[in-house]
Backbone as a chain_set.jsonl record, in Angstrom:
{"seq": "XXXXXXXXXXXXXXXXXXXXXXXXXXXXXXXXXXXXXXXXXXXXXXXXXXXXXXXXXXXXXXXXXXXXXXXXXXXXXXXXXXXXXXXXXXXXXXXXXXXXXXXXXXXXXXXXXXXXXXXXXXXXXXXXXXXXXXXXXXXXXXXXXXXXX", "coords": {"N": [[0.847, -1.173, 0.0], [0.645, 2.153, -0.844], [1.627, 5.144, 0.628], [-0.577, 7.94, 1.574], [0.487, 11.37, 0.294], [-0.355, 13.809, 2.358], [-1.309, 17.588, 2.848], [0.258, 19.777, 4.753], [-0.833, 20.111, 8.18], [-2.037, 23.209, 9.824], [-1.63, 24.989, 12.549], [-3.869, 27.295, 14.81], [-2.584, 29.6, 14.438], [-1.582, 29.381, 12.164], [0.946, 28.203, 11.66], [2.914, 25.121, 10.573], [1.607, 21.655, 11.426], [4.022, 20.17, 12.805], [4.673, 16.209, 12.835], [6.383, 13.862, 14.51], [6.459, 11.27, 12.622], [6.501, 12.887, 10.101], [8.86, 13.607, 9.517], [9.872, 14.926, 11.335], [12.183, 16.187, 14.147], [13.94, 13.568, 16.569], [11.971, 13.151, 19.734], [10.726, 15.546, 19.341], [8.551, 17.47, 20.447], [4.988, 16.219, 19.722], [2.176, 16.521, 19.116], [-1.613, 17.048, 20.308], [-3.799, 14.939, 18.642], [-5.891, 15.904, 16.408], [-9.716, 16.099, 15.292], [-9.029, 16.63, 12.412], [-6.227, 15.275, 11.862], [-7.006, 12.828, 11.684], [-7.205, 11.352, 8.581], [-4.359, 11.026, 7.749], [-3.284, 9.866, 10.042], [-4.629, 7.335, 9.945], [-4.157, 6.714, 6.95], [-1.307, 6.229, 7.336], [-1.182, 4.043, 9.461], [-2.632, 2.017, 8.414], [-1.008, 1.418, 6.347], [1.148, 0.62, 7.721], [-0.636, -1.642, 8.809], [-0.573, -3.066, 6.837], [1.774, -4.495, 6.281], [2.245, -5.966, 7.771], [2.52, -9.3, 8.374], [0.358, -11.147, 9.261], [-1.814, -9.2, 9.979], [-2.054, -8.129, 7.271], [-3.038, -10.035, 5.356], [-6.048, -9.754, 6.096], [-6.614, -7.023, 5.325], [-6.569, -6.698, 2.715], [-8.103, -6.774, 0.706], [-9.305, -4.62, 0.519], [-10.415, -1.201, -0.679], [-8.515, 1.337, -0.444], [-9.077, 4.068, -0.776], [-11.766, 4.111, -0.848], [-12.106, 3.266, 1.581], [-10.363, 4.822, 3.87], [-11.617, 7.139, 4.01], [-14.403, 7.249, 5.261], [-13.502, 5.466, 7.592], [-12.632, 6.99, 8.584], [-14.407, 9.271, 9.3], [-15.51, 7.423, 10.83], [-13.71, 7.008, 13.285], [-13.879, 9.982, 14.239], [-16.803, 10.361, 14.744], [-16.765, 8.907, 17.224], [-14.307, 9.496, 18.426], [-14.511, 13.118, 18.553], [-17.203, 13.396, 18.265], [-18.448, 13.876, 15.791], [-20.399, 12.976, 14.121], [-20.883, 11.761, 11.854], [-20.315, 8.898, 10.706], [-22.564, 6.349, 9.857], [-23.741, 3.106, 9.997], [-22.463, -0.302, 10.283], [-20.028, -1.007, 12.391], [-19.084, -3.3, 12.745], [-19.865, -5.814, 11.146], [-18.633, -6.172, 8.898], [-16.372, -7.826, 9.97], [-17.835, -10.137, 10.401], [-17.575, -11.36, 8.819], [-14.451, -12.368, 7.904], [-12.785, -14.699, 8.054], [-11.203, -16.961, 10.975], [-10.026, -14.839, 12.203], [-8.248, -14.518, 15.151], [-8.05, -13.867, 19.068], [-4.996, -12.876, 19.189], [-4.672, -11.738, 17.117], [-6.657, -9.696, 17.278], [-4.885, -8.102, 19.184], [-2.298, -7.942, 17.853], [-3.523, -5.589, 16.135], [-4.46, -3.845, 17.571], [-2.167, -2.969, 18.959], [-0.225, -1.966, 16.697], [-2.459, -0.12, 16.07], [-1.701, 1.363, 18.264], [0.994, 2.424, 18.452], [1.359, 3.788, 16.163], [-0.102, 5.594, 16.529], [1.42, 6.997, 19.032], [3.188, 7.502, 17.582], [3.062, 9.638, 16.199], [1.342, 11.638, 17.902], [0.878, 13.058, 21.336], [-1.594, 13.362, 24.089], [-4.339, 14.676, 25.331], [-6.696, 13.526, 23.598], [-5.179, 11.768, 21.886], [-4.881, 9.28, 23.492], [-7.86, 9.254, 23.943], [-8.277, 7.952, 21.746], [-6.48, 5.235, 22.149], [-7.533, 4.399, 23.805], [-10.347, 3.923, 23.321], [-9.801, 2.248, 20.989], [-8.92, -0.305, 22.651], [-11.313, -0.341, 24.1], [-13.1, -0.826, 21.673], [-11.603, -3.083, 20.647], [-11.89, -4.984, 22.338], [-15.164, -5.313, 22.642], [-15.473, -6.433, 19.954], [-14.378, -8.928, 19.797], [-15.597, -10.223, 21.727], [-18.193, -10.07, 20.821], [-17.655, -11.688, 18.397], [-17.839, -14.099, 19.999], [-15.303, -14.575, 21.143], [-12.514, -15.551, 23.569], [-11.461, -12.329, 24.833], [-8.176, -11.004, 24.57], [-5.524, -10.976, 26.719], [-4.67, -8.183, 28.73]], "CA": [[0.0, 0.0, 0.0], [1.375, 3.443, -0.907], [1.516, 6.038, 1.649], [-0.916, 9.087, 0.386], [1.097, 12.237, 1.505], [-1.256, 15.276, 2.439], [-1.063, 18.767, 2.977], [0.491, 19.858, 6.023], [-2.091, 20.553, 9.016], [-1.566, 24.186, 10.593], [-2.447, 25.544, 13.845], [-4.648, 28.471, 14.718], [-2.106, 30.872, 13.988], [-0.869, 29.257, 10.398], [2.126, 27.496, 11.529], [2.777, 23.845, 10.205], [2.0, 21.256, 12.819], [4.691, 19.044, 12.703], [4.118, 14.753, 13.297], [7.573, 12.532, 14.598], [6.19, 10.537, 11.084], [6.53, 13.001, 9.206], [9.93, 13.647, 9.579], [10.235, 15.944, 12.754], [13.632, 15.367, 15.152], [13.253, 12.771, 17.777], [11.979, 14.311, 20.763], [10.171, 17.129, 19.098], [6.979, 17.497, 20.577], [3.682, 15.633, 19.142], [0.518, 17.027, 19.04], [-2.678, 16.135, 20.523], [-4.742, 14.151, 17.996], [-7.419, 16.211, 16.168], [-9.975, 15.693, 13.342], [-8.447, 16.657, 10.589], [-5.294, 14.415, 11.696], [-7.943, 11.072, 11.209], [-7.034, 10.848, 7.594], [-3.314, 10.702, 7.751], [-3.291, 9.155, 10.839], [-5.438, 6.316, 9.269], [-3.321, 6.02, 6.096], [-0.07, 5.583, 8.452], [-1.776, 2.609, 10.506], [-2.954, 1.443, 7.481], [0.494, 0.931, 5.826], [2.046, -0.419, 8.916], [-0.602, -3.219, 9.284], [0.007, -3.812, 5.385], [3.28, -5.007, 6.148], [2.048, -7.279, 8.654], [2.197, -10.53, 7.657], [-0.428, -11.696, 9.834], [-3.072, -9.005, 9.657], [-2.163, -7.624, 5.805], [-4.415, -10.479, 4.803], [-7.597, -9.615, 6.015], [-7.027, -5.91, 4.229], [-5.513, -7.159, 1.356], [-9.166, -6.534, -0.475], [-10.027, -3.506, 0.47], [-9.698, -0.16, -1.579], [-8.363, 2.349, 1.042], [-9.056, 5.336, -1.42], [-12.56, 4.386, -0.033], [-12.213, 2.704, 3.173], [-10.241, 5.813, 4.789], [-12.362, 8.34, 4.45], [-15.417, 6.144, 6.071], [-13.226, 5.224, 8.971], [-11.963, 8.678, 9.648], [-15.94, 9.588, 10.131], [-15.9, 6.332, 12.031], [-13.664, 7.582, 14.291], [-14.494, 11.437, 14.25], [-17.84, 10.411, 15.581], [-16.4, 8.229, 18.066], [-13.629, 10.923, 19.102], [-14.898, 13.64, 18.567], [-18.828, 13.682, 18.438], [-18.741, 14.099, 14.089], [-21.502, 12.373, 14.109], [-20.743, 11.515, 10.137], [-20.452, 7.995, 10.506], [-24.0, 5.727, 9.655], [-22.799, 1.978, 9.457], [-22.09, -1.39, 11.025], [-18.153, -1.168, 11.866], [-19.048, -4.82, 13.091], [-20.545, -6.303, 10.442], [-17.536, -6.468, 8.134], [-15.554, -8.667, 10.928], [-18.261, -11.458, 10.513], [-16.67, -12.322, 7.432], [-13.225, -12.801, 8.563], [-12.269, -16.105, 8.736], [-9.624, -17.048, 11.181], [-9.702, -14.057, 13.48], [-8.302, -14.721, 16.468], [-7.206, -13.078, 19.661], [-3.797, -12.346, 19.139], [-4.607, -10.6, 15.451], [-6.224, -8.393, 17.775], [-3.892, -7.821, 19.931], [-1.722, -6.496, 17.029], [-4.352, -4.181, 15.682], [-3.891, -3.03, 19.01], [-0.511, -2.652, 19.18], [-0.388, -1.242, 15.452], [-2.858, 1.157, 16.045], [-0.969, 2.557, 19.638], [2.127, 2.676, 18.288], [0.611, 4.384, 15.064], [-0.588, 7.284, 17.644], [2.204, 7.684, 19.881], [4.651, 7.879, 16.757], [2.331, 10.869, 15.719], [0.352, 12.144, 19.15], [0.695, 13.096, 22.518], [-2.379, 14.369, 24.633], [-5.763, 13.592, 25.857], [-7.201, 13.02, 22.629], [-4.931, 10.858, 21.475], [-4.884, 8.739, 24.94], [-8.623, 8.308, 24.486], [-8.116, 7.359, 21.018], [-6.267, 4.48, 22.323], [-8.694, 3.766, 24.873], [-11.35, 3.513, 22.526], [-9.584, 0.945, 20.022], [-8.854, -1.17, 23.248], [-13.101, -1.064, 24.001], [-13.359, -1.247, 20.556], [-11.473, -4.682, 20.296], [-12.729, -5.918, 23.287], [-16.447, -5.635, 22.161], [-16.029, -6.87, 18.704], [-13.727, -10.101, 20.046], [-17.034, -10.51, 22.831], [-19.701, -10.303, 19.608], [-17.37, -12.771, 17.745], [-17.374, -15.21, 20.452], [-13.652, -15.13, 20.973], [-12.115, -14.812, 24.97], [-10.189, -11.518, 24.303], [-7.057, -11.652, 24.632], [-5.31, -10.541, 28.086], [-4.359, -6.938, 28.311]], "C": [[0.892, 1.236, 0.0], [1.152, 4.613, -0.116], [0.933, 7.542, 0.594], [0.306, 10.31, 1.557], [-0.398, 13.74, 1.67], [-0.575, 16.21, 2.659], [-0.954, 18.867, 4.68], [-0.656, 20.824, 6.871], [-1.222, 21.891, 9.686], [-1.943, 24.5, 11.79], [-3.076, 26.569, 14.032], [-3.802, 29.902, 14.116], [-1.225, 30.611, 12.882], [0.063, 28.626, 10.505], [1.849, 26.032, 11.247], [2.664, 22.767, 11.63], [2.58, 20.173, 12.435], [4.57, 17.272, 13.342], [5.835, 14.717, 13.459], [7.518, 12.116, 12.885], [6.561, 10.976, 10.502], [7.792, 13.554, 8.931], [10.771, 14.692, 10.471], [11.489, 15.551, 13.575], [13.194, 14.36, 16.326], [13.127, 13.594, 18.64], [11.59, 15.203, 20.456], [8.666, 16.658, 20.004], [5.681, 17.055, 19.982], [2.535, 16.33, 19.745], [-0.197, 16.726, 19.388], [-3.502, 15.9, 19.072], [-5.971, 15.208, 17.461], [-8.109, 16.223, 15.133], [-9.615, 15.416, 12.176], [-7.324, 15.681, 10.682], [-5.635, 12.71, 11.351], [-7.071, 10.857, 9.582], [-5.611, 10.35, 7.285], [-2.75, 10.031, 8.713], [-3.811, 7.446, 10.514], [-4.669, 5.776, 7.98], [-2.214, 5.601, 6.707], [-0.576, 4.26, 8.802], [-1.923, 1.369, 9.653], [-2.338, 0.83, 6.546], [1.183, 0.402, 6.742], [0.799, -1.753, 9.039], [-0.772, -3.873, 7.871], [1.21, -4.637, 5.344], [3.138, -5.795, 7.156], [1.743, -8.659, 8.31], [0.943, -11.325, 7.924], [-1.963, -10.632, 9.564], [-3.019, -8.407, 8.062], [-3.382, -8.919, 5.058], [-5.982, -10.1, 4.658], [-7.968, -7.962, 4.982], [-6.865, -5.621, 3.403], [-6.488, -6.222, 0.236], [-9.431, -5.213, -0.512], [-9.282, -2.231, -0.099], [-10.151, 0.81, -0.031], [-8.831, 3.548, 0.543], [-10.685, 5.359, -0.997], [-12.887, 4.12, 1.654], [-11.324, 4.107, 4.189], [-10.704, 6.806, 5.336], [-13.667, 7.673, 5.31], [-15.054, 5.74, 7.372], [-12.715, 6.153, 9.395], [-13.402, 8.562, 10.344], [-15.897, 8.583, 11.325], [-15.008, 6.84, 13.436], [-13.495, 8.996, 15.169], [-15.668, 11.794, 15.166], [-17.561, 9.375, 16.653], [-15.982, 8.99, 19.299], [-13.969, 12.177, 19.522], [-16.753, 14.77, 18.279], [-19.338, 14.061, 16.809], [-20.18, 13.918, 14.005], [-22.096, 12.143, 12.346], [-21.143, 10.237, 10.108], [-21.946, 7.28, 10.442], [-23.295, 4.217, 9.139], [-22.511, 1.097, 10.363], [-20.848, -1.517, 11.261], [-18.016, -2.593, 12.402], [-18.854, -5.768, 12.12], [-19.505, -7.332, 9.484], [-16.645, -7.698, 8.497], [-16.116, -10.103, 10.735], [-18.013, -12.053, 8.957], [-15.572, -12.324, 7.043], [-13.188, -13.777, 8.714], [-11.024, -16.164, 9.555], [-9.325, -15.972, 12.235], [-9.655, -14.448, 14.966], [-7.674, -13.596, 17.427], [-5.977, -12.194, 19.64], [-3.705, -11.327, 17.57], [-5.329, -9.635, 15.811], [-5.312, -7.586, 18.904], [-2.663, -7.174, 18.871], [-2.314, -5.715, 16.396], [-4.097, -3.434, 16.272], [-2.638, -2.061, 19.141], [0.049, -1.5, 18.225], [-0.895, 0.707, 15.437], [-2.148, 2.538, 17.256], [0.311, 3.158, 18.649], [2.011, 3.569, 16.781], [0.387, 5.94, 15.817], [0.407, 7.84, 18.025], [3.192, 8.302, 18.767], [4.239, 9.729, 16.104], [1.789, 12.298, 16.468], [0.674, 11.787, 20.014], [-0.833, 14.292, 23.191], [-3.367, 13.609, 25.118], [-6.54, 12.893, 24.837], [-6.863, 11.805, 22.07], [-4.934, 9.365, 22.538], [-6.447, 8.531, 24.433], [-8.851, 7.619, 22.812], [-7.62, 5.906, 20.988], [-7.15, 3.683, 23.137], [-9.937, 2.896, 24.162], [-11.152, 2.48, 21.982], [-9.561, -0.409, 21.04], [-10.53, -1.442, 23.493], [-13.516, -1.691, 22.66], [-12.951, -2.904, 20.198], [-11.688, -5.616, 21.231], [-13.963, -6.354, 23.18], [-16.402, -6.843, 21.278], [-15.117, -8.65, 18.825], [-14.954, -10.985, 20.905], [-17.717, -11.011, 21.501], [-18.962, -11.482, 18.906], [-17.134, -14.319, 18.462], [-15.947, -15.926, 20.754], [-13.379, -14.415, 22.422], [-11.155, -13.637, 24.425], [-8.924, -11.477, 24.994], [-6.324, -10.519, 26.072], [-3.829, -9.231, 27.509], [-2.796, -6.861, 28.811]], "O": [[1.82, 1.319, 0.805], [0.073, 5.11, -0.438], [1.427, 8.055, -0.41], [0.714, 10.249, 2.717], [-1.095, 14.289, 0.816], [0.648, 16.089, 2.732], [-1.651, 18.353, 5.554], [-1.193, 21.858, 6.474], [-0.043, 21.783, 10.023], [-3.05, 23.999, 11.986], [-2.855, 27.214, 13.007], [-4.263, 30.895, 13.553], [-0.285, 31.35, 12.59], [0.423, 28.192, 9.411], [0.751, 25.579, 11.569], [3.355, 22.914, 12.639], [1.995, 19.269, 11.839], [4.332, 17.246, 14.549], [6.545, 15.389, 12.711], [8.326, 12.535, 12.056], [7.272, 10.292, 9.766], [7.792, 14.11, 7.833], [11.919, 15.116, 10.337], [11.723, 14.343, 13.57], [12.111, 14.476, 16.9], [13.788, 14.632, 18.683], [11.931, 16.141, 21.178], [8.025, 15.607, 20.013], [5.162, 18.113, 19.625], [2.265, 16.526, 20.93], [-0.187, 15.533, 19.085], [-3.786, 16.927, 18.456], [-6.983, 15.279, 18.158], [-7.563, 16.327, 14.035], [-9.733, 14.541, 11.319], [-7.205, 15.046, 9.635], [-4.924, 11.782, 10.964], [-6.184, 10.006, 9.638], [-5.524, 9.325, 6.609], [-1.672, 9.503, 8.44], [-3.179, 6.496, 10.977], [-4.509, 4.561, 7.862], [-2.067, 4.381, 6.634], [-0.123, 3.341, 8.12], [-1.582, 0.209, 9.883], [-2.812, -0.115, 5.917], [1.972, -0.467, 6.37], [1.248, -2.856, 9.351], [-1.072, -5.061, 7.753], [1.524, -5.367, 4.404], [4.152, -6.43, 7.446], [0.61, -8.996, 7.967], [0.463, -12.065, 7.066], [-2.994, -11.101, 9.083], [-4.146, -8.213, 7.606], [-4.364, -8.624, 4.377], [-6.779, -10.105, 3.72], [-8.945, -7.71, 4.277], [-6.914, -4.455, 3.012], [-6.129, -5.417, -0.623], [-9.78, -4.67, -1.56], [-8.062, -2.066, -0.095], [-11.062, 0.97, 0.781], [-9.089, 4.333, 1.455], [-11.115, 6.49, -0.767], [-13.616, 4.619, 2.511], [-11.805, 4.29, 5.307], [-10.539, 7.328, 6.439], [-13.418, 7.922, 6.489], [-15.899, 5.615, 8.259], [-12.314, 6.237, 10.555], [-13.659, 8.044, 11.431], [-16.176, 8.846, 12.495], [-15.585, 7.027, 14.508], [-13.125, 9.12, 16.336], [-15.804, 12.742, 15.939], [-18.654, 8.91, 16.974], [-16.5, 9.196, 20.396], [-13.81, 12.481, 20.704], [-17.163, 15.927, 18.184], [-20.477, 14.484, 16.611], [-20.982, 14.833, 13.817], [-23.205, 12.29, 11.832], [-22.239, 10.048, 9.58], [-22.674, 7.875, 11.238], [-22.528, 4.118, 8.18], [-22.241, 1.593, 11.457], [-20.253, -2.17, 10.403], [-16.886, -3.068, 12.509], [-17.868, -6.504, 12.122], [-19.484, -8.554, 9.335], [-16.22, -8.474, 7.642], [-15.402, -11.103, 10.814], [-18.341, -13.059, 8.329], [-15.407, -12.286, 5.824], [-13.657, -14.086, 9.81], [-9.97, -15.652, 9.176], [-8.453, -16.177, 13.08], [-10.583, -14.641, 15.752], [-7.002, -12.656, 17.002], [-5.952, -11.018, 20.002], [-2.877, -10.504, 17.181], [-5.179, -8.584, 15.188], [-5.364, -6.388, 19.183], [-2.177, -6.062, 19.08], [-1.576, -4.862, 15.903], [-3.575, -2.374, 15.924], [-2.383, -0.874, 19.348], [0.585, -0.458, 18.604], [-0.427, 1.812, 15.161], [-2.083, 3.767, 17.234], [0.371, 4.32, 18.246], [3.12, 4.018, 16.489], [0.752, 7.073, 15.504], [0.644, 8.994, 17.666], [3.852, 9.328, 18.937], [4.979, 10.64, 15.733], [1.752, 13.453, 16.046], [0.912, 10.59, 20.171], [-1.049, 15.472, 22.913], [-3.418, 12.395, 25.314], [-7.029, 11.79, 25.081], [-7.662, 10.919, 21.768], [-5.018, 8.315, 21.899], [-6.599, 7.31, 24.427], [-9.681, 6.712, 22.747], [-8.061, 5.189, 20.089], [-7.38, 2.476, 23.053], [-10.333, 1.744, 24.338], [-11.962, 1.57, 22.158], [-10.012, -1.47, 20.609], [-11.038, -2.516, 23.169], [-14.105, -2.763, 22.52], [-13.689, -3.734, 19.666], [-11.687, -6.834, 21.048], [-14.212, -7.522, 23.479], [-16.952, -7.92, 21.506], [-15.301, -9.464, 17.92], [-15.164, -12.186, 20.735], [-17.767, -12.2, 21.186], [-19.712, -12.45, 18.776], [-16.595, -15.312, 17.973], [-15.554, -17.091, 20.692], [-13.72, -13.261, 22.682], [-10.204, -13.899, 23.689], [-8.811, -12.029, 26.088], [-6.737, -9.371, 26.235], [-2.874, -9.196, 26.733], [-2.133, -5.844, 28.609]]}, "num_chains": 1, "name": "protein.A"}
């Protein structure tokens, strides 16, 4: 999967806000997490669990040029109250073969380490929070013990 690049996000007073990712010094400061960072945040994650040998299968099929914008909303109205999203983000999962625990447990992992490399703050903190309810539910609905935190 090819990394899209976007236009750099500014802050209220026009300056660029710099990501770690995007080629900032170690140790610069990260940003808290906000809206507009869903889409590039989402292609990042999205290229790191491409290269996963284990979960690149299940997203092998899917066209990201639509699936990103759909899961930004998804988690826009999650995060931040968008209230864009309309949609089963379950649904999709029950036709997964093969999902087990530990493939979420690196979604998990994927998606933290996806954040922190990008975001520091509260936002991004409950961003993580969320994906952990999030894969705790959808491991519950699939009948699978989830996997120990």
């Amino acid at each position: 999967m090819a990394a899209a690049r976007s236009l750099p996000i500014v802050d209220a007073g026009g300056a660029p806000r710099v990501h770690p990712g995007d080629g900032a010094a170690p140790g610069a400061p990260r940003p808290d997490l906000c809206e507009e960072d869903l889409p590039a945040l989402l292609t990042e994650f999205y290229d790191r669990v491409g290269r996963d040998p284990a979960l690149a299968p299940y997203f092998a099929a899917l066209d990201m040029g639509a699936h990103i914008p759909r899961i930004a909303d998804f988690w826009a109205t999650i995060l931040f109250h968008a209230g864009r999203y309309r949609g089963n983000a379950f649904a999709p999962h029950l036709e997964m073969p093969g999902l087990a625990p530990e493939y979420f447990a690196r979604w998990l992992a994927t998606f933290e380490a996806t954040v922190d490399a990008r975001h520091a703050g509260p936002a991004a903190d409950q961003a993580k929070d969320a994906a952990h309810r999030i894969a705790y539910s959808m491991q519950l609905r699939l009948g699978l013990t989830p996997f120990a935190l």
